[in-house]
N, C-alpha and C positions, 0 to 999 in steps of 0.2 A: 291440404297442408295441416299438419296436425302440431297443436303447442307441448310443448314441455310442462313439467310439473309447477319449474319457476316461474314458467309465463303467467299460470293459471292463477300464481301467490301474489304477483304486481297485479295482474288485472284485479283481482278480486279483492286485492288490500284499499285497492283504490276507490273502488267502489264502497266501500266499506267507510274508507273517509269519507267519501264525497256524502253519501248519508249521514254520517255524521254531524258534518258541518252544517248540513240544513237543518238537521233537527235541532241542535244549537241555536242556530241564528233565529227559527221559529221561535223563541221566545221574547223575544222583541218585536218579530217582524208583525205579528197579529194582532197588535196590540192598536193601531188606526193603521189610516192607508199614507201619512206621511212614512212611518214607519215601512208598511209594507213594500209602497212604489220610491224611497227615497232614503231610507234608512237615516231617518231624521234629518236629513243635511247637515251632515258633519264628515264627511267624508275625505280623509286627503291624497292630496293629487298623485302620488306615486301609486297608492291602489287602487285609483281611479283610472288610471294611466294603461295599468298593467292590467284591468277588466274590460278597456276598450279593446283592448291589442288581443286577448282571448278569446270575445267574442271574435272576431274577426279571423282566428285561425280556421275552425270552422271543420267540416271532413271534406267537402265539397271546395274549399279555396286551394289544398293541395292539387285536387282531380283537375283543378278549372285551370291553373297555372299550367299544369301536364299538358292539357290540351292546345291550350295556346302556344306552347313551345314546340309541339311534336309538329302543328301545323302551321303555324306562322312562323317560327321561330322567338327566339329571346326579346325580339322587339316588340312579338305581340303582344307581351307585359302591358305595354304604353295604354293599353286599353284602361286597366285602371293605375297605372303610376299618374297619369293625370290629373286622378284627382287629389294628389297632392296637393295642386295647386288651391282648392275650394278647401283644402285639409289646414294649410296655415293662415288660408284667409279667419278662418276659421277659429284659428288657435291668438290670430292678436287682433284683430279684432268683432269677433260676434259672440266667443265666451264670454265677455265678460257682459256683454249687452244681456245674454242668455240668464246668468246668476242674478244679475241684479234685478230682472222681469218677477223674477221667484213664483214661478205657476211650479204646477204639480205637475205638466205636462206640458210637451211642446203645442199640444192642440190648446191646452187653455189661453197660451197666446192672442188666438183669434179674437178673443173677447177682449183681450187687453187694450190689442190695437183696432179693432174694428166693433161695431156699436149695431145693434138694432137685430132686426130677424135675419138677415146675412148672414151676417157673424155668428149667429145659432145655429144655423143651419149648418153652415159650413165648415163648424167644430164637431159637429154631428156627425154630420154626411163625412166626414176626412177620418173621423174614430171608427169608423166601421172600415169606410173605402182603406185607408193604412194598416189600423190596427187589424181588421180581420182579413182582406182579402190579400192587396200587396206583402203585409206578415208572413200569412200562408204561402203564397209562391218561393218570398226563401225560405224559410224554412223547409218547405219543400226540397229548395234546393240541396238545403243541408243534409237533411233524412235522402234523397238519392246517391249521395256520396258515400252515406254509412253503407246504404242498402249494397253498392257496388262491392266497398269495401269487406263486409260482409260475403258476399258473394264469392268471393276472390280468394281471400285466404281465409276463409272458415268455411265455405260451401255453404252455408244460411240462405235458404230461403228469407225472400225479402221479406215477409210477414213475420218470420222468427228475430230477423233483426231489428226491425220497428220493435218488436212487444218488448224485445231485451233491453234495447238503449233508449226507448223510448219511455217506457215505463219507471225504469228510475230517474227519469231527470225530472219527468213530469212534476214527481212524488215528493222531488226535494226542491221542485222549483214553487211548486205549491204549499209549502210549508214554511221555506224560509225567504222568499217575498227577495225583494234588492239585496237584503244583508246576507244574505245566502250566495246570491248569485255574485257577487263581488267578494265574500268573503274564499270561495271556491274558484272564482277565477284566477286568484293569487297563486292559488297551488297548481291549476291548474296551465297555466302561465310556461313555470317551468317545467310540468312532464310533458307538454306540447312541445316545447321548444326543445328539449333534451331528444326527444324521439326523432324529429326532424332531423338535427344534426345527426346523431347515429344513422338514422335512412340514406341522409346522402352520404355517407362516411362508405358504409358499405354497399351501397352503390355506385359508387365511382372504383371501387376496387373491387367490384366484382369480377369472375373470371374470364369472362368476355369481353370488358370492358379494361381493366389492365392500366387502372390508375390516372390520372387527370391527364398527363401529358397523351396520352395512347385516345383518350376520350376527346380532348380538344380536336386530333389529326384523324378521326375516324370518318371515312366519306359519308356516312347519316348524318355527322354532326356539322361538320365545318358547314355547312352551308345555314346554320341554325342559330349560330352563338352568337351573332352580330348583336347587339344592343338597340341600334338604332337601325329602320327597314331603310332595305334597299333605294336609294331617289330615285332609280332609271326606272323602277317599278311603281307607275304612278298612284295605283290604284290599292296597292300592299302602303305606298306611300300616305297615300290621301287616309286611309281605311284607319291605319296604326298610327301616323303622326300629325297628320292634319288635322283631323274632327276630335280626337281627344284633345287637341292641348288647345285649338281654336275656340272649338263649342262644345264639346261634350262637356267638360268640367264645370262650366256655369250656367249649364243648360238642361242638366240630369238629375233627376231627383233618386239615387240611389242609397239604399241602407246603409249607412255609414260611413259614406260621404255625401253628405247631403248637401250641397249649396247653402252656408251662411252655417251648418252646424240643423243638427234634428235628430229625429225618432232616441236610439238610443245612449247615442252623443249624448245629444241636449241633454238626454235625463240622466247623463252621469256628471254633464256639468250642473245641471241644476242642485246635485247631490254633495255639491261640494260645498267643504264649510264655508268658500268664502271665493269670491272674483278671482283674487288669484289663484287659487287654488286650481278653479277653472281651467283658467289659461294652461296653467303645468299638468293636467292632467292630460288635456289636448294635443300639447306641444308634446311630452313625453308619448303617450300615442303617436303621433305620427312620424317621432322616430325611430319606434320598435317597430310600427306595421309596414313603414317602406324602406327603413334604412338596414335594418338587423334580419328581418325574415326571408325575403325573397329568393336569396341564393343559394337557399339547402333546398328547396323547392325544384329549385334551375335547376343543381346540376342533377338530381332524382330524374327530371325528363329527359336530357339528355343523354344519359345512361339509359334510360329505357329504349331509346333509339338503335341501341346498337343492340339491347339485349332482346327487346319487340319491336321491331321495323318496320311493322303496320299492326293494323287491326287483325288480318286474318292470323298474323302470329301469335296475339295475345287470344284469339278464339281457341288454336289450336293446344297451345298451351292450358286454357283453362275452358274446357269444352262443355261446362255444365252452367256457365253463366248465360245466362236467356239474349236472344236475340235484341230484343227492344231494350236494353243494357250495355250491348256492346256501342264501345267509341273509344279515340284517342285517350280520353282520361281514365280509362280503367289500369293504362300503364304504370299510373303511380302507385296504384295497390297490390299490382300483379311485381310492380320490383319489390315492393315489402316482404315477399314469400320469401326471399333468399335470406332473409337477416336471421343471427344465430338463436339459440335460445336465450332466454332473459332478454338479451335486447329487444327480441320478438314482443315479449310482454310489455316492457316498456312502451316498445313502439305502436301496439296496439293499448294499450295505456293513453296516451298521447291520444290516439285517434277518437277514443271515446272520451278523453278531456276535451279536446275541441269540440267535438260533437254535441255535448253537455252544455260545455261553453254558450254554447252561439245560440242554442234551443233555448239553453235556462232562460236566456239576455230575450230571446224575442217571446217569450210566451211572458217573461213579466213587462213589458214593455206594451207589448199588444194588450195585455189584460188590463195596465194601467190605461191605454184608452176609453177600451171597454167601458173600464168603471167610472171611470172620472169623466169622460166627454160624453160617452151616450146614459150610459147608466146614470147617474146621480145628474145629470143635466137637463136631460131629457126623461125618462122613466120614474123612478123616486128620488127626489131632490132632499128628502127627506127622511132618508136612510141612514140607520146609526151607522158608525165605522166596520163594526163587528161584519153589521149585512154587506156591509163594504167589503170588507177583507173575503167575505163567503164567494161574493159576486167576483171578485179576484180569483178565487182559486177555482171555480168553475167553470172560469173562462179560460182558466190556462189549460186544464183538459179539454174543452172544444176546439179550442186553436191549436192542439196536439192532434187530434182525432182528425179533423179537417187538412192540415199539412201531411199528414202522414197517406192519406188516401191521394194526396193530389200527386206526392213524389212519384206514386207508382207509376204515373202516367206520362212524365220524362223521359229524355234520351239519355240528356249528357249534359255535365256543369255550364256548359258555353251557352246552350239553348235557352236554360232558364235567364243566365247573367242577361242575351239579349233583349229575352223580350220583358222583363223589369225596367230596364235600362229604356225600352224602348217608350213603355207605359209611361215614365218619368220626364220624356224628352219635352224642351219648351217653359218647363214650368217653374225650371232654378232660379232665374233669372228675378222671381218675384221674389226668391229667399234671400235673394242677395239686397235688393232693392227697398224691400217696406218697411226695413230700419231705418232708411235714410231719405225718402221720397215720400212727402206728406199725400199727395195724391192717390197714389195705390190704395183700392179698397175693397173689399171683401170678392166684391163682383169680378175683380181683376183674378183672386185665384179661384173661385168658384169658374169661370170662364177660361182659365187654362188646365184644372182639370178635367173640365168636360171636352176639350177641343183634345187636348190630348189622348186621352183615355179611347176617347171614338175614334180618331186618326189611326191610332197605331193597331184598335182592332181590325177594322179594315185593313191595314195593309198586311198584317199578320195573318189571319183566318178566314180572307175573303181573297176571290180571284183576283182585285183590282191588283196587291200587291204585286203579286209576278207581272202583271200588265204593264207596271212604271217602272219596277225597278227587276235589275237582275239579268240573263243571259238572255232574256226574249223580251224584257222591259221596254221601254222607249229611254230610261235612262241609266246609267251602271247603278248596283245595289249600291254602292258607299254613297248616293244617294238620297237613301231611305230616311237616314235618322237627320240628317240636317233638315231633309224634307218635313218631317214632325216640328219641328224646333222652328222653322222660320213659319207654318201654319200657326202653330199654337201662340208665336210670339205676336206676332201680327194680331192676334184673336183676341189675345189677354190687350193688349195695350191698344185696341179700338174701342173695346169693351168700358176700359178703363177712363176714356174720355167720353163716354156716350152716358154714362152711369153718375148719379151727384157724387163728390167726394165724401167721405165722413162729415159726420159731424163737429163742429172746430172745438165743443167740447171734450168730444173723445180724442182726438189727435192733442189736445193743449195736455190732457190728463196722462196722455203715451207718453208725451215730449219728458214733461216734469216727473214722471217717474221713472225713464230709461235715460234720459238725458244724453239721446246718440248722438249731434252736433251734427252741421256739416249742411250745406247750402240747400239742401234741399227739405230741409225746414224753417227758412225765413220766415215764409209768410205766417205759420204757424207760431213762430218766437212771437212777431209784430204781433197778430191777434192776439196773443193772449197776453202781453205786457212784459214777456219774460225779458229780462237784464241779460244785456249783450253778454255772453261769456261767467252765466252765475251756473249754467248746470258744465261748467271745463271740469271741476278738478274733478267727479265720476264719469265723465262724458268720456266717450272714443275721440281720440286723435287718428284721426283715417290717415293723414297723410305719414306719419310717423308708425302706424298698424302695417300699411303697405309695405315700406322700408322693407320691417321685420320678418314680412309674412316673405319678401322675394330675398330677403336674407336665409330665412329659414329652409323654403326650396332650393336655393345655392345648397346651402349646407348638407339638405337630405340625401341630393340628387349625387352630388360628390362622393357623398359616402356609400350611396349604393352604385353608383358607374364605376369608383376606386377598388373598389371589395372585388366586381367581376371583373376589371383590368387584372388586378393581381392574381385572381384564382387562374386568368388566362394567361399572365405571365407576359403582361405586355408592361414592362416595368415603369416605363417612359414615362407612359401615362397614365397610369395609376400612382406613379410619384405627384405628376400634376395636379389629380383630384385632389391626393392627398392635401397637399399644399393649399389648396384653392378652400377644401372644406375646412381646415385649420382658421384662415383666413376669415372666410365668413361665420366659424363660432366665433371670434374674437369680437370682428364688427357686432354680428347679434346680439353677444352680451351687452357692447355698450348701448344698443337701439334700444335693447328689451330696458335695460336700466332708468333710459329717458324715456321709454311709453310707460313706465308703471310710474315714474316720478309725475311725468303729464297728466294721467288717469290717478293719483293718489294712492 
């Protein structure tokens, strides 16, 4: 495929900004590592809002959506629409717990709430295990999606497209620290989003395909568009709607959705100038990332169905992309080939905005562990900012150099999502929990990292997997991952009673400085003498949080099930959503009014 003149003037102008703005924002950003990892926290919630939702476009989340639709259909979305749910928990109440901790990191946490050598260690040992290794694998993920991409409609050898897209994000991710990556995500926001929608525009009218109505009744599709899986199909049932919405949601420790809120979440709520701010950056986040994006995504797969109807069609079509690269998700890059000039550049525009996006976000996120949890914690405690900000931007090219070598050794977007997903199983349930349960102590997550992390290698890399689970198993694969999750849970919370609690100092000192409420720090209020009801007016109202938070999932879910009734033209019921998500913004206003009145 070859670009036009115009494609080469978007692409390249873009780049050109995207430079820019680092090299700009590097004048603040170097100046400490508040600045660098946090751009002073002052940040407010609509650009905060609008650089979670960026990072999160990504070049790999179009490929990964592709694949799930081509092979599960539209329902196998439910994989991550789940985590909605841990998404609004998230937004009413553990941002505002997050802002008012005010660490530089979600790892400096550790210390907050837990005391002694543990808690050293295990802010330690999680900034390397997060910040370096699970890092790398997405971004991994990411950099394979360029690589396909590349593959596809430019013919790039995978090495030329790492050096290409890889190279300047590094350059400006390293220079302009958080304020960069936020200030770029803005723009980046809308060429991502502008490109999407043109992709699915002209792939639902493309010539074989023949416009939405013709796309809806084509025999590839109709069996694919359903929303929700099959129930007579227990196992497509159990796989897509049971273990997501049961356990995976508060049981997965996944990049951005994290159980209770973390990695680059946390630290763009940390960044914010103030609790509320928080909340609306979050809240606003999850409803561009589930409610407004999904469906230019959809119908791009869709379309690809009738235009690549397997794998060997998108081979033969594009006969020079490498074996251990092909899979269902190459179909979203291989429909991109058709769009016209200029939109072409847009749209690959877009695709290196995401890609930028999502890299810039985890290489200064990763770095901020780096620096802040092993480096100056561990190594020199006694480092000026300067050596700080240095040790920042050398770690953002190592975790470039290390993700980029590891992509090559991927299939396809689905493969990585699982086995992240799989590494994380077990261990949400503590994210959710040691805000609000004096008990839980370092040993508890120290003990479901390590149960999990060994679990899942085994069943991943080693023969015992196939022996339990899968077509020769003794038990069906949708087995696998509750199988992590009920080990690891059982692990962590035996663990957790065999081990002393904290110290009633450090829990009195958590209490009086997050002031999370809620029965499961009585005994803690009693020890330390704390006045029934003196940390309410900063405290979480949990019961009034919840409301909101299943206020808020009404509301999402409506507006993304009402958006694909109507693109399907089932009016009925897409009137319904309609109504129903009307409904629940109304209520939400009034909940959110009275939890911020409750909370101050």
């Amino acid at each position: 495929m070859k670009l036009a003149g115009i494609d080469y003037v978007v692409i390249f102008g873009f780049f050109a900004l995207t430079l820019s703005i680092g090299i700009y924002a590097s004048r603040k950003s170097g100046k400490d590592t508040s600045q660098y990892f946090l751009s002073g926290r002052n940040m407010p919630w609509w650009l905060l809002g609008m650089s979670m939702v960026a990072t999160t476009f990504s070049t790999d989340t179009p490929n990964l959506v592709t694949d799930l639709v081509r092979t599960r259909g539209v329902a196998g979305n439910w994989l991550w629409w789940a985590f909605l749910i841990t998404g609004m928990l998230t937004v009413f109440i553990y941002a505002r717990l997050w802002r008012k901790s005010n660490v530089t990191t979600d790892l400096e946490f550790y210390e907050l709430r837990y005391g002694g050598k543990p808690a050293a260690f295990l802010r330690g040992f999680r900034s390397i295990y997060l910040g370096l290794i699970f890092n790398v694998f997405a971004m991994a993920a990411v950099t394979l999606g360029a690589i396909k991409i590349g593959e596809v409609m430019l013919g790039l050898s995978p090495l030329v497209t790492i050096g290409l897209a890889g190279l300047i994000t590094v350059i400006f991710s390293a220079l302009g620290g958080f304020r960069g990556v936020v200030f770029t995500d803005f723009v980046l926001f809308f060429v991502a989003m502008s490109g999407s929608i043109g992709a699915a525009y002209f792939s639902v009218n493309h010539e074989a395909v023949g416009g939405i109505s013709k796309l809806l009744s084509h025999p590839n599709v109709v069996s694919k568009i359903e929303i929700f899986p099959d129930f007579g199909n227990t196992e497509l049932f159990v796989t897509l709607l049971v273990i997501p919405l049961a356990v995976q949601w508060w049981s997965a420790w996944y990049p951005g959705a994290e159980p209770g809120g973390g990695g680059y979440v946390a630290q763009r709520m940390l960044a914010a100038k103030d609790e509320n701010h928080a909340i609306g950056a979050t809240f606003f986040f999850n409803i561009l990332h589930y409610a407004l994006r999904p469906w230019a995504w959809i119908l791009v797969a869709l379309a690809s169905l009738v235009v690549f109807p397997d794998v060997a069609s998108i081979k033969e079509a594009f006969p020079l992309v490498s074996e251990g690269k092909l899979g269902d998700d190459l179909a979203y890059p291989a429909m991109l080939t058709f769009l016209p000039a200029g939109l072409m550049g847009l749209v690959m525009a877009s695709l290196v905005a995401a890609y930028m996006s999502t890299i810039s976000t985890h290489l200064n996120w990763g770095a901020s562990y780096i620096v802040n949890d092993f480096y100056r914690r561990i190594i020199n405690a006694d480092a000026s900012e300067k050596t700080l900000v240095n040790v920042g931007r050398l770690s953002t090219v190592l975790l470039m150099l290390v993700s980029t070598g590891l992509a090559l050794s991927f299939t396809n977007a689905a493969q990585v999502f699982e086995v992240v997903l799989m590494f994380g199983a077990g261990s949400g349930l503590i994210f959710l929990l040691r805000w609000f349960w004096w008990r839980i102590n370092a040993w508890s997550e120290i003990a479901a990292m390590s149960v999990s992390g060994v679990t899942s290698i085994l069943l991943t890399f080693t023969p015992l997997g196939p022996a339990m689970f899968g077509t020769e198993g003794a038990l069906p694969g949708f087995w696998r991952f509750p199988f992590v999750v009920v080990v690891t849970t059982i692990s962590w919370v035996v663990v957790t009673f065999l081990t002393k609690p904290e110290k009633d100092e450090t829990l009195i000192e958590f209490y009086k400085h997050i002031e999370p409420g809620g029965i499961g720090w009585e005994k803690i209020i009693k020890a330390g003498g704390i006045e029934k009801g003196s940390g309410e007016p900063g405290g979480v109202r949990i019961t009034s949080g919840i409301i909101a938070s299943v206020l808020g999932m009404l509301l999402v879910y409506s507006v993304m099930f009402g958006t694909g009734y109507w693109l399907y033209g089932r009016y009925a019921v897409a009137t319904v959503m309609t109504i129903l998500a009307i409904v629940c913004a109304l209520l939400l206003k009034r909940a959110w009014t009275k939890l911020r009145v409750e909370q101050g």
